[in-house]
GUSETOR-390453 format. One record per residue (C-alpha): x, y, z. Coordinates in pm, whole numbers, padded with zeros to 5 digits. Each point is the difference from the previous one (the first is absolute). Layout:
residues N
<site xx="X" yy="Y" zz="Z"/>
...
end
This chain:
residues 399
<site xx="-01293" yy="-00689" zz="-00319"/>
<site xx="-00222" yy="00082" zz="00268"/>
<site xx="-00223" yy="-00310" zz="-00008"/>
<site xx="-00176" yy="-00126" zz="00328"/>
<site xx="00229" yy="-00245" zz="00035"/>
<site xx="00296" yy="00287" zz="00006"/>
<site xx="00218" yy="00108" zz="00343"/>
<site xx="00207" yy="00259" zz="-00101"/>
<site xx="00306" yy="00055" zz="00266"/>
<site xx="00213" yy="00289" zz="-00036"/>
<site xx="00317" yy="-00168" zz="00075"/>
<site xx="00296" yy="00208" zz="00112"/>
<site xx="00395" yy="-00086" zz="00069"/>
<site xx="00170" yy="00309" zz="00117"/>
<site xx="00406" yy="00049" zz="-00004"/>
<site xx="00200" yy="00241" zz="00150"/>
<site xx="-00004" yy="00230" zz="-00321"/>
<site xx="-00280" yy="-00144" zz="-00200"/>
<site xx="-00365" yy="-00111" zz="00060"/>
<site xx="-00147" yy="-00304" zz="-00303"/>
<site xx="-00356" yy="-00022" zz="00034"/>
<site xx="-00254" yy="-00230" zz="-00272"/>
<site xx="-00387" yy="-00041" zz="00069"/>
<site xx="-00029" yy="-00370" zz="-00071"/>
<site xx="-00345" yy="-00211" zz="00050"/>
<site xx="00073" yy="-00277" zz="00245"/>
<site xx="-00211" yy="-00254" zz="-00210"/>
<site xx="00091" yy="00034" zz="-00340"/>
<site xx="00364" yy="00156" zz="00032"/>
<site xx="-00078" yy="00295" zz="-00258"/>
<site xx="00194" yy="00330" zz="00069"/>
<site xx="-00230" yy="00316" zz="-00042"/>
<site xx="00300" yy="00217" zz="00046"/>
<site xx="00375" yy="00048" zz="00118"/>
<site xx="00211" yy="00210" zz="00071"/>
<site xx="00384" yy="00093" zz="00128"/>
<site xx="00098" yy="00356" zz="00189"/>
<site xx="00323" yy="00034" zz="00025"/>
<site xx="00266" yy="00225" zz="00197"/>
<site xx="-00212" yy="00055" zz="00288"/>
<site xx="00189" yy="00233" zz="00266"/>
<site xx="00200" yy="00176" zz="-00334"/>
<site xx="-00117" yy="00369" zz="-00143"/>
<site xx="-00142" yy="-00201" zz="-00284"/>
<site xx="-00197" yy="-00270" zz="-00031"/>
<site xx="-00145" yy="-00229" zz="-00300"/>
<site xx="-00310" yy="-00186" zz="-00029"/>
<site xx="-00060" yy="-00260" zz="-00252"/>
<site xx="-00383" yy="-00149" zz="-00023"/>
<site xx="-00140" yy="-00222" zz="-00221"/>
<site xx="-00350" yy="-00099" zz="-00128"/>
<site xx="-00013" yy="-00316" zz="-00257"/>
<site xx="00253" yy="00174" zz="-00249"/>
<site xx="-00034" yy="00345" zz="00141"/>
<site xx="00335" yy="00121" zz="00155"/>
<site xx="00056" yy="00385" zz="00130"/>
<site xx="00262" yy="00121" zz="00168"/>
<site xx="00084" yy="00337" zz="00212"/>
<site xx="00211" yy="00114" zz="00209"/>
<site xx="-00159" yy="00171" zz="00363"/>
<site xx="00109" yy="00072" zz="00381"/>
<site xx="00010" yy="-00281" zz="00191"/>
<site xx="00187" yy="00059" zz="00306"/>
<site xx="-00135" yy="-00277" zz="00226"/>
<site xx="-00224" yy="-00337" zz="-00014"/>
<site xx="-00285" yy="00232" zz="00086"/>
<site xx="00055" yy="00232" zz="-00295"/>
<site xx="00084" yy="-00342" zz="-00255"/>
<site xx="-00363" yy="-00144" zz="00112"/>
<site xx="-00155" yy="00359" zz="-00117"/>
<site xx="00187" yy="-00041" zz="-00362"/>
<site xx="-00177" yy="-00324" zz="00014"/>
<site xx="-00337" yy="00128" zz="00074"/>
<site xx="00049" yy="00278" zz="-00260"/>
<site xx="00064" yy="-00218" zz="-00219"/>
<site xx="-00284" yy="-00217" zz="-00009"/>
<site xx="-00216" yy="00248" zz="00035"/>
<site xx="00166" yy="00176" zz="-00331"/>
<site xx="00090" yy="-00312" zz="-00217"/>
<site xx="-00234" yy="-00233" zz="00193"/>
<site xx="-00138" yy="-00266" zz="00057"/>
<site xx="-00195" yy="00180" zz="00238"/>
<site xx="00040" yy="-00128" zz="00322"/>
<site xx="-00347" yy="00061" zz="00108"/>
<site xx="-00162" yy="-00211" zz="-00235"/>
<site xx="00264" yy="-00303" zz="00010"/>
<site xx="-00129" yy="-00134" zz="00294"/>
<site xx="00315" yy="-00012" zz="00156"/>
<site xx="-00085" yy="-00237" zz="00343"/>
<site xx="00382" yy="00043" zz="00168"/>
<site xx="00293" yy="00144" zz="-00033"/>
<site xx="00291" yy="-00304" zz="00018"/>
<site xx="00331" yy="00067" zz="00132"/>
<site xx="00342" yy="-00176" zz="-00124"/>
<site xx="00229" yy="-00003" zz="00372"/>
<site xx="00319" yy="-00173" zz="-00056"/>
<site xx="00048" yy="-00133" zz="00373"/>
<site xx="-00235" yy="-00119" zz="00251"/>
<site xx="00239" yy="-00130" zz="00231"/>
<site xx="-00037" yy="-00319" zz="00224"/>
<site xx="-00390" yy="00085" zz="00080"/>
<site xx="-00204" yy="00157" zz="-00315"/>
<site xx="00004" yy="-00327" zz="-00165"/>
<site xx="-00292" yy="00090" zz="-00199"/>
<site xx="-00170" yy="00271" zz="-00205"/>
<site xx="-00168" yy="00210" zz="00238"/>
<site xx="-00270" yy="00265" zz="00018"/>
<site xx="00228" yy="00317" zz="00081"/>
<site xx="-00088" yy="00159" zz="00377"/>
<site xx="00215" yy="00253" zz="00207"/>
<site xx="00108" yy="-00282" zz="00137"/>
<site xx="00127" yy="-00216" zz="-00313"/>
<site xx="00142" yy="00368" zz="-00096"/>
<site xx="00234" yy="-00029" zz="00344"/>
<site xx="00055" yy="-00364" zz="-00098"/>
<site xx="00150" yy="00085" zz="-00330"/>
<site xx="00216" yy="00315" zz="00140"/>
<site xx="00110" yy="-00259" zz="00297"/>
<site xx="00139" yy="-00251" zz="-00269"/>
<site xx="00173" yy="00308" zz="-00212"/>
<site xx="00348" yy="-00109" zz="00136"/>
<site xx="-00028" yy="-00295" zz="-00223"/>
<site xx="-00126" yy="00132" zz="-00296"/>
<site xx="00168" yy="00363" zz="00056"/>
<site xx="-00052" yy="00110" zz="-00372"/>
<site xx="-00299" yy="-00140" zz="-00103"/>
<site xx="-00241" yy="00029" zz="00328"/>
<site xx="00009" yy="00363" zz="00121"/>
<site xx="-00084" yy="00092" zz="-00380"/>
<site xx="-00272" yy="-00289" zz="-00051"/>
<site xx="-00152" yy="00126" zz="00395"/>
<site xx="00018" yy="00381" zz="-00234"/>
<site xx="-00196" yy="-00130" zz="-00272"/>
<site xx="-00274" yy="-00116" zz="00262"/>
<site xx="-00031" yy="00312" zz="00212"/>
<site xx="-00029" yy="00150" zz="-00282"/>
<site xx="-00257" yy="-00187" zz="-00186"/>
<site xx="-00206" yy="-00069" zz="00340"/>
<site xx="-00026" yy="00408" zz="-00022"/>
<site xx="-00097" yy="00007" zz="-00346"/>
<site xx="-00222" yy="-00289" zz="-00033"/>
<site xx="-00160" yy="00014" zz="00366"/>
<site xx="-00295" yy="-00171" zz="-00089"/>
<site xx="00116" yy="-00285" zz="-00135"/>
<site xx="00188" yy="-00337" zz="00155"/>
<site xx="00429" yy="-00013" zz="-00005"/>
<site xx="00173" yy="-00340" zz="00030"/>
<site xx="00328" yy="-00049" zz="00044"/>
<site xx="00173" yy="-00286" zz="-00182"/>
<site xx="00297" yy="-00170" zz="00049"/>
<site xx="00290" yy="-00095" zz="-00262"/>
<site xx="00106" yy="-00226" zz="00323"/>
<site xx="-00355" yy="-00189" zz="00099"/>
<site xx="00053" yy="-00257" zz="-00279"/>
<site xx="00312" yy="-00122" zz="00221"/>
<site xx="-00192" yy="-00035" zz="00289"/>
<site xx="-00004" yy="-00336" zz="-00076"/>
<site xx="00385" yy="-00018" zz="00002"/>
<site xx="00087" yy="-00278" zz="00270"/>
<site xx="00187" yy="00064" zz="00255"/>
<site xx="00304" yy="-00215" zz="-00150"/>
<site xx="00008" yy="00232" zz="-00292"/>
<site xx="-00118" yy="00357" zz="00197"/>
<site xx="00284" yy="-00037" zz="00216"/>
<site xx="00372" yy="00113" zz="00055"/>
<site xx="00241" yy="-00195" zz="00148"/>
<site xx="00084" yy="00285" zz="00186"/>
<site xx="-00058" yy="00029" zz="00444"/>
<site xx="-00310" yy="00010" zz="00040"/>
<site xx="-00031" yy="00252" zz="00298"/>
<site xx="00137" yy="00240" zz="-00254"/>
<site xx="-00235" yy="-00142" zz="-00268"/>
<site xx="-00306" yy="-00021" zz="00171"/>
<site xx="00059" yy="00377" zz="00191"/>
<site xx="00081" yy="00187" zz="-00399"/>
<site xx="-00292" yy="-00203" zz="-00112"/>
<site xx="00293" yy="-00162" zz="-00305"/>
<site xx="-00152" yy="-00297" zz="-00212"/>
<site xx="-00068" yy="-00025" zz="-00305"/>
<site xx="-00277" yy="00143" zz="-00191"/>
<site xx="00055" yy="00056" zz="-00332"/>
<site xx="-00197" yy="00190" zz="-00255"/>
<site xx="-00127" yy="00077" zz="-00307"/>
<site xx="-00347" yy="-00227" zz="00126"/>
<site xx="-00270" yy="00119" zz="-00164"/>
<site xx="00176" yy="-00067" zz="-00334"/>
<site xx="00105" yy="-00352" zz="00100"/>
<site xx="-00316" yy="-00043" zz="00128"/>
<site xx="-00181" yy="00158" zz="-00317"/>
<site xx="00213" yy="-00245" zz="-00199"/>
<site xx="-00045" yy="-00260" zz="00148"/>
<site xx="-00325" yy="-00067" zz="-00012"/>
<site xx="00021" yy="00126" zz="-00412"/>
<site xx="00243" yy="-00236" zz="-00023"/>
<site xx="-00222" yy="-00322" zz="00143"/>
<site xx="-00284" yy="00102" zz="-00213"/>
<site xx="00261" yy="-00021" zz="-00325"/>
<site xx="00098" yy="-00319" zz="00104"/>
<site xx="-00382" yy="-00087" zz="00048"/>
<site xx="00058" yy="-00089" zz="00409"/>
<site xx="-00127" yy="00099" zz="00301"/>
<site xx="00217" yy="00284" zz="00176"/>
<site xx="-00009" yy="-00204" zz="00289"/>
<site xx="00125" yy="-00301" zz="-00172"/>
<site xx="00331" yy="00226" zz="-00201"/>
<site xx="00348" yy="-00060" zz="00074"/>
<site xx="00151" yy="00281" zz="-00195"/>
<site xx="00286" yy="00188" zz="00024"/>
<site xx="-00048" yy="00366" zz="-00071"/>
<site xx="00238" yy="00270" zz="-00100"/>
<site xx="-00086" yy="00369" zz="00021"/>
<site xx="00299" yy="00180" zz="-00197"/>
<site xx="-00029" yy="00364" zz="00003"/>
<site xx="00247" yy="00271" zz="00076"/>
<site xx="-00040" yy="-00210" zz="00353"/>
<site xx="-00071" yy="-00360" zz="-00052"/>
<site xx="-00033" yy="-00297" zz="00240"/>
<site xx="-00065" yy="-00378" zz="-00034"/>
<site xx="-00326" yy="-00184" zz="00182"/>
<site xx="-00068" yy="-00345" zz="00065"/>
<site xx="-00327" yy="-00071" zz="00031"/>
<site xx="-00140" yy="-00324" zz="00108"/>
<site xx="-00363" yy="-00099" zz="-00063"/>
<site xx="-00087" yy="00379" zz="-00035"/>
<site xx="00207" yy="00106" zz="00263"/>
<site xx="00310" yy="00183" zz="00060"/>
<site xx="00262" yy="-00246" zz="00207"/>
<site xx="00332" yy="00222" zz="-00070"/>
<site xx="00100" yy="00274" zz="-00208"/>
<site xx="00303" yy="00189" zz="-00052"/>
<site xx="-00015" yy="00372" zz="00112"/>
<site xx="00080" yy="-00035" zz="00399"/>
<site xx="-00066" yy="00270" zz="00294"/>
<site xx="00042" yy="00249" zz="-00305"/>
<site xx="00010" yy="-00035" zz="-00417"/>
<site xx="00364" yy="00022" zz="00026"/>
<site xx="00012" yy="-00354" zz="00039"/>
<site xx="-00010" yy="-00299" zz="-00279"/>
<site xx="00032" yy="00064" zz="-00351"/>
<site xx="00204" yy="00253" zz="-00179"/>
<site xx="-00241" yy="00283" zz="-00073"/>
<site xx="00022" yy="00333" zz="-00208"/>
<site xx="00235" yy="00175" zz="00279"/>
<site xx="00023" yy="-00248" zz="00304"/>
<site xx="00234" yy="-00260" zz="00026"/>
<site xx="-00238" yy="-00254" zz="00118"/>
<site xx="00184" yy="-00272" zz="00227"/>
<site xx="00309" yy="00117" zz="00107"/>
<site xx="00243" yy="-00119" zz="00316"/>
<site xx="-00082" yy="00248" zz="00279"/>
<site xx="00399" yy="-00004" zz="00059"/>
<site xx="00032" yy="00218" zz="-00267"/>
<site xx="-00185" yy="00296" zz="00203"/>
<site xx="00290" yy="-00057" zz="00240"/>
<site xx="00207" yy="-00003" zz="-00268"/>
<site xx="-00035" yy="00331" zz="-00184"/>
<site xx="-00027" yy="00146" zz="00351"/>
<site xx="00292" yy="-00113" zz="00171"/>
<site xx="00218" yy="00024" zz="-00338"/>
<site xx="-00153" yy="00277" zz="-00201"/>
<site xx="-00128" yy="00199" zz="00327"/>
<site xx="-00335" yy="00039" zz="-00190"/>
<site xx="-00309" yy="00113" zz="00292"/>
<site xx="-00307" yy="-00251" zz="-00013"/>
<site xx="-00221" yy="00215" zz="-00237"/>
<site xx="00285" yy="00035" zz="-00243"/>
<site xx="-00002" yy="-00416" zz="-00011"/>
<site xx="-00382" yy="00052" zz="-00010"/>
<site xx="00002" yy="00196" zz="-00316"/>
<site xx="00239" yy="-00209" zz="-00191"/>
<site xx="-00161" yy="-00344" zz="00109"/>
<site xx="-00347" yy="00158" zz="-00083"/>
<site xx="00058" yy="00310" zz="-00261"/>
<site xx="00350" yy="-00097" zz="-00198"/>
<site xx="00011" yy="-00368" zz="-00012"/>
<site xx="-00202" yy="-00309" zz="-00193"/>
<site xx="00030" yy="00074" zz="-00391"/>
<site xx="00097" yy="00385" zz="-00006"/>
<site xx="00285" yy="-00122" zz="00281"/>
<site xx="00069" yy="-00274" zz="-00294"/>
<site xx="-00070" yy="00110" zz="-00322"/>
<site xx="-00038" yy="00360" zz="00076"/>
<site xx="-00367" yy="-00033" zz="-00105"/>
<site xx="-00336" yy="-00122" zz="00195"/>
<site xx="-00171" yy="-00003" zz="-00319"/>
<site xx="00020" yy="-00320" zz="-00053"/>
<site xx="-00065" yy="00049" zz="-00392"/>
<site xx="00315" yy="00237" zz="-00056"/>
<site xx="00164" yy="-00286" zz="00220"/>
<site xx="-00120" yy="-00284" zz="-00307"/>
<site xx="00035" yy="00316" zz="-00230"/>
<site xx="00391" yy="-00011" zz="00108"/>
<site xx="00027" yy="-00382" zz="00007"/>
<site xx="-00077" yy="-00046" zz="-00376"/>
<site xx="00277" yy="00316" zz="-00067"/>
<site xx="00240" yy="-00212" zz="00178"/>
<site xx="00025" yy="00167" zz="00349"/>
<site xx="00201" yy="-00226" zz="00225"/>
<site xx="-00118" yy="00189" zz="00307"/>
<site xx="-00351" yy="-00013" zz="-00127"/>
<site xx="00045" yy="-00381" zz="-00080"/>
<site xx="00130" yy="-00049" zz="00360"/>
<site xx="-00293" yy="00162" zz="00137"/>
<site xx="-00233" yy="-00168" zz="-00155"/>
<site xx="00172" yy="-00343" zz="00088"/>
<site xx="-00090" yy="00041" zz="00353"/>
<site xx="-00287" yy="00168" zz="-00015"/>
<site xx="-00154" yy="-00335" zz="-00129"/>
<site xx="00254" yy="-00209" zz="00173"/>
<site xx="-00152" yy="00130" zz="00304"/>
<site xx="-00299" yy="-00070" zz="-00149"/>
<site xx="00054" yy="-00353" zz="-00058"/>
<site xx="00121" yy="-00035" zz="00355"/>
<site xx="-00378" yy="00073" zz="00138"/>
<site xx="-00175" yy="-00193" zz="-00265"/>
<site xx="00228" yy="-00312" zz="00130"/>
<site xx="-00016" yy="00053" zz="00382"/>
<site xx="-00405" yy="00108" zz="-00029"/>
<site xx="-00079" yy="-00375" zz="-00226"/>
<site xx="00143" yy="-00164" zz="00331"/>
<site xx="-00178" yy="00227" zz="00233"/>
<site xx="-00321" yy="-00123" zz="-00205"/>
<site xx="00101" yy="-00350" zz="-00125"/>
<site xx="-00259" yy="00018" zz="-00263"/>
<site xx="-00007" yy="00307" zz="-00233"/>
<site xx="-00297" yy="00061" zz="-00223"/>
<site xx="00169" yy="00312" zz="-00151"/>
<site xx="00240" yy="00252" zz="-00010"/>
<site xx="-00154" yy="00371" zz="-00050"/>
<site xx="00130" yy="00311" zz="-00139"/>
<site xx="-00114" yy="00330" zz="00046"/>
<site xx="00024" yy="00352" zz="00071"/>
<site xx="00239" yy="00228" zz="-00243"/>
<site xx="00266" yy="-00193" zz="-00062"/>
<site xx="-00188" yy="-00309" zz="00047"/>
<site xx="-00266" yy="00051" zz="-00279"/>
<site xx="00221" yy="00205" zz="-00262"/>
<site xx="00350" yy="-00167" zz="00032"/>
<site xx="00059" yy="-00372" zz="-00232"/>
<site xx="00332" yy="00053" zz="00070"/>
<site xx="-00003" yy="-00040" zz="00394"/>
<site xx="-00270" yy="-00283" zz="00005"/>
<site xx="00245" yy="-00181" zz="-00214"/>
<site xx="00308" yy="00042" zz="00174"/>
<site xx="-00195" yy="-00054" zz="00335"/>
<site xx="-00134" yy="-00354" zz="-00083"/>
<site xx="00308" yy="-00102" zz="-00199"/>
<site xx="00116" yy="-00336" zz="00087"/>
<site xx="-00305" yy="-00068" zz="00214"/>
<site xx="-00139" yy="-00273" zz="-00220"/>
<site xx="00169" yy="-00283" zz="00205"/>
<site xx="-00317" yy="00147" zz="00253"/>
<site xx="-00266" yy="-00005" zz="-00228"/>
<site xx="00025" yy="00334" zz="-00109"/>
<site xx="00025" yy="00031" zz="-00409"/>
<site xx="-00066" yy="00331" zz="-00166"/>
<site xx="-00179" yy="00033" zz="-00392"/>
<site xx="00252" yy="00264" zz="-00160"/>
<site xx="-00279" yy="00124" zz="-00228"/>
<site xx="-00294" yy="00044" zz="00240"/>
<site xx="00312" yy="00181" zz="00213"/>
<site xx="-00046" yy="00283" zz="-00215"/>
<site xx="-00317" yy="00049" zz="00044"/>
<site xx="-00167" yy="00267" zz="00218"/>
<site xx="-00320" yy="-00027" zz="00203"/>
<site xx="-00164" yy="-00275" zz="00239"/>
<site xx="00194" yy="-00298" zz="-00164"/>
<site xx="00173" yy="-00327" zz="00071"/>
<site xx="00340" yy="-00011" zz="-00101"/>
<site xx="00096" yy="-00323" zz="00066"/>
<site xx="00022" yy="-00281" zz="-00248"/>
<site xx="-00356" yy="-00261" zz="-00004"/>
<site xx="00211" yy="-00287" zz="00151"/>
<site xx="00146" yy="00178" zz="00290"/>
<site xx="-00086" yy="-00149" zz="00311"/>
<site xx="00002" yy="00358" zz="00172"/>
<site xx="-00158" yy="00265" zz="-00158"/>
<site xx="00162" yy="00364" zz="-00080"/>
<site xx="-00226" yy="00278" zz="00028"/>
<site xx="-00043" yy="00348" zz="-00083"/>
<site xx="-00240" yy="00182" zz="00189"/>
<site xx="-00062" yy="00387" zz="-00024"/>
<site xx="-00071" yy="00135" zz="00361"/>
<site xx="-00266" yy="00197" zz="00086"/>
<site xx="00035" yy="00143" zz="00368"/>
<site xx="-00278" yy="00313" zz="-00012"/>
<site xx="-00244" yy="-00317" zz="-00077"/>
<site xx="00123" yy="-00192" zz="00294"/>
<site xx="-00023" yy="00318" zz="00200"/>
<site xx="-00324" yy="00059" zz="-00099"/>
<site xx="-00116" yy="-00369" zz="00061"/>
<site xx="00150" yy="00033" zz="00344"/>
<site xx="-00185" yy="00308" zz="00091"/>
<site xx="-00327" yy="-00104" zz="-00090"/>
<site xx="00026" yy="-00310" zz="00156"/>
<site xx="00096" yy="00191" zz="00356"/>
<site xx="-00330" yy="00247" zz="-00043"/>
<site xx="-00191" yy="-00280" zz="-00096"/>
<site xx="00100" yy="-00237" zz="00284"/>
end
């Protein structure tokens, strides 16, 4: 795998409790290795790494970020690849929010460090543990180049009629509140998958993509770029997710507080933690959700009934935002794995140009799923976001 044309990028996403790294070539895509450690800050934690069909697991200390990205080094070093001779030529950062200035990947300084912790207040679980993950890996890998990017610089692009809230704008502008959505470098990654399928330009693709995970959120992307998308000044917003309710009236938050005296991180958790399909169907695995379904669970049935309701919603209001849709793309989780859900979401949709194949529904993989004669294609596309990361981050170095 190490071929002259190879540039390997160790590419890491940190959590709060977890740190998912993969050494991916840029160029080709191919993963030499990856790897999960877990329960980072508990008396025990596990690390999973893989090579080709290789996977070990053990359990070891890993109190902090710092301690995670030594179980990482020990790791290669022990199972390898070895690091030394992959040729890695950056380390690549996932960051969930860069706020209404880091618009684009960026080649991490002290400064862009500051930048990150300054923009923490709107990303308040997801930034402090991604800005970890790079003070730790700028220790450990000192020699080499870190970029930072983005899951919000695809949106950049957002105009200003979609980015922003009707809201007073003194108060707007001064709590920096828009809308900047997320999940980018999958969209993006997609996206331009997605035009190649269809065998387009990506700056020629109307598409609209759907990234259903555990969090999911709708994009509309107009000749390659993103013009609105559903996840707002947080992913709370937009489409019902694993957890989150996705749109909601803001009344209720006055609501449960007035009438059920509830504080505002008590709302938080419930809106964020308890809601979406376990709040429904008392589930966010959205196969025991279809699992229940087919056994007859009303509850389950109801849940699933507006999770693609909600679905159809976006898939209507994003073919106006575009006028002329190419395709509608699935991916992510739910989005690759789940017939069931791309079915009930484009149900009824055909008076639009949108007719699914039943058959090649079933199927799995890169694969269109709509019928030959149907004027807007249905695609599913498997998403690849260490690849995009990786892409990113040697195009930053190399600029």
């Amino acid at each position: 795998m190490n071929g002259p044309t190879a540039q390997h990028v160790l590419v890491i996403n940190a959590g709060s409790s977890s740190l998912k790294y993969q050494v991916v070539d840029a160029t080709s895509g191919a993963a030499l290795a990856t790897g999960l450690i877990e329960r980072i800050g508990e008396p025990n934690g596990l690390v999973s790494h893989a090579v080709g069909d290789a996977e070990h697991e053990r359990e070891v200390a890993v109190p902090d970020h710092g301690a995670a990205m030594a179980a990482m080094s020990e790791a290669f070093a022990e199972l390898g690849p070895d690091l030394a001779e992959a040729n890695l030529v950056a380390v690549g950062h996932r960051v969930v929010q860069g706020g209404p200035d880091l618009t684009e990947s960026v080649l991490i300084t002290p400064e862009v460090e500051t930048a990150i912790e300054d923009v923490s207040d709107l990303a308040p679980l997801h930034n402090p543990p991604n800005l970890a993950g790079i003070r730790a890996a700028r220790e450990t890998f000192a020699d080499l180049p870190q970029v930072a990017v983005f899951d919000t610089a695809f949106h950049r692009t957002l105009p200003a009629r979609a980015a922003t809230y009707a809201l007073d704008q003194e108060v707007a502008t001064k709590h920096r509140i828009r809308r900047y959505g997320a999940h980018g470098t999958s969209h993006q990654y997609v996206a331009r998958a997605a035009a190649h399928e269809l065998g387009i330009a990506p700056e020629q693709a109307n598409l609209i993509v759907l990234h259903l995970g555990n969090g999911a959120s709708a994009t509309a992307v107009a000749n390659g770029r993103s013009v609105d998308t559903s996840m707002g000044l947080t992913p709370l917003e937009g489409l019902v997710m694993g957890t989150r309710t996705g749109d909601i009236d803001p009344a209720v938050v006055f609501h449960l507080a007035r009438t059920a005296g509830m504080d505002i991180d008590e709302i938080d958790t419930i809106m964020n933690r308890r809601s979406g399909m376990l709040g429904l169907a008392g589930s966010n695995d959205m196969r025991d959700v279809v699992s229940a379904v087919e056994a007859g669970d009303e509850r389950a049935s109801l849940a699933l009934e507006v999770y693609c309701y909600r679905l159809r919603k976006y898939i209507g209001a994003y073919t106006a935002v575009l006028g002329r849709v190419d395709a509608v793309v699935f991916t992510a989780g739910i989005g690759e794995n789940s017939a069931p859900v791309r079915a009930g979401a484009l149900a009824g949709l055909e008076g639009m140009g949108i007719r699914l194949d039943p058959a090649a529904n079933e199927e799995r993989g890169t694969v269109r799923i709509s019928t030959p004669d149907s004027p807007v294609a249905v695609l599913v596309v498997p998403t690849n976001e260490e690849w995009e990361i990786a892409r990113e981050t040697v195009g930053v170095i190399t600029a």
